[in-house]
N, C-alpha and C positions, 0 to 999 in steps of 0.2 A: 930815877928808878934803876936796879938793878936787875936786868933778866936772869930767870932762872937759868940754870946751865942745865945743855939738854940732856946730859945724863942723869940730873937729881928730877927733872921732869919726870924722864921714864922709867925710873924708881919707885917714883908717888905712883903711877899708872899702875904699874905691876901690882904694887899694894894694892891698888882701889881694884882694880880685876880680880882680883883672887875674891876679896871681899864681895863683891856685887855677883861672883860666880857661883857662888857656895848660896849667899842668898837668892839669887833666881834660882838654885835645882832645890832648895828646901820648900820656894814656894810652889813649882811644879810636879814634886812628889806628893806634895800635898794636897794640890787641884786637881792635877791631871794624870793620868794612868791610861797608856803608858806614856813615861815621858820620852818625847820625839825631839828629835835636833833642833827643827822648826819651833816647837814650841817653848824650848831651852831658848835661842837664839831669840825671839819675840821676845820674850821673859827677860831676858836679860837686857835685851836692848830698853823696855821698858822702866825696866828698874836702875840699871847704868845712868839715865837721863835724870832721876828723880833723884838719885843718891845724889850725886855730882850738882845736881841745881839747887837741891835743899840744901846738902852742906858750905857751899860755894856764897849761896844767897844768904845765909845764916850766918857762918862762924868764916867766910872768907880762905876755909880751906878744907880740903877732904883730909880723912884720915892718914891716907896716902902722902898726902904733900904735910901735912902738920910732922910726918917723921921724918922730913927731910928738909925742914925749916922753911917751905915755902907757903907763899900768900896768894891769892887772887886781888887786884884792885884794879880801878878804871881808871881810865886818864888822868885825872886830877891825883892819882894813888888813894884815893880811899877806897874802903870795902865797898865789894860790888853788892848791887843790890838783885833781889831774885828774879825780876826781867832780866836783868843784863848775864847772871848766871843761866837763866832759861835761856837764850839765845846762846850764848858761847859753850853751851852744851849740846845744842840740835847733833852735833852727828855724832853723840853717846849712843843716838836712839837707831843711828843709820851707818851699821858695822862699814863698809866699803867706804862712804865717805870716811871716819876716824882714819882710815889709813891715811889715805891723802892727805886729809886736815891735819894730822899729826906731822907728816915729811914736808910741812910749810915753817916746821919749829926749825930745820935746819936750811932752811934758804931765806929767812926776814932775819935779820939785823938785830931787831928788837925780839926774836924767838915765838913771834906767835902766831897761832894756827889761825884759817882763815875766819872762824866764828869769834877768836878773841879780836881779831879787826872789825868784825861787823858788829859786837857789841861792845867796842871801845877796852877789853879788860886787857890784864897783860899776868905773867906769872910771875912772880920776884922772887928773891930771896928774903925773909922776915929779918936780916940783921945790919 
């Protein structure tokens, strides 16, 4: 397997934030008034987790990483399945951990954050 390199990682992320950002404040103008930071940041953290597991669990890559040629697969290299995407997503839903879980992409060897260790997955390059 080839690890993704951590700048087309934080490429795909940027992508997938912007997209999950715009849909949490569409859902929250829409349920809630007024919209508050607190319930932006819930909103998002909520829906972060669900994007990223559905798509991940689904099609084996976000939005985000399909424009930068990258895949999600578990140890064997196949497509991860949606437990294993639900699990290497836990801290989509927990802003403060993503930071840390993310700066584990630049001290492992093999690039992955600590939820891609606990659910076996890894990020590649598709070629």
């Amino acid at each position: 397997m080839n690890p993704a390199p951590s700048e087309l990682r934080f490429g795909a992320y940027a992508i997938d934030c912007v997209i999950t950002a715009v849909m949490s404040l569409l859902i929250c103008l829409a349920l809630a008034r007024p919209v508050t930071p607190v319930r932006f940041l819930s909103t998002w953290s909520l829906i972060s987790w669900i994007y990223w597991t559905m798509f991940e669990g689904t099609y084996g890559e976000s939005p985000g990483k399909r424009v930068f040629g990258l895949k999600v697969v578990n140890e064997e290299g196949e497509a991860v399945s949606l437990p294993e995407a639900a699990i290497r997503n836990v801290s989509k839903a927990l802003p403060v951990v993503c930071y840390v879980d993310g700066a584990l992409i630049l001290l492992t060897e093999s690039r992955q954050r600590a939820f891609d260790l606990l659910a076996g997955t890894f990020v590649v390059t598709s070629g």
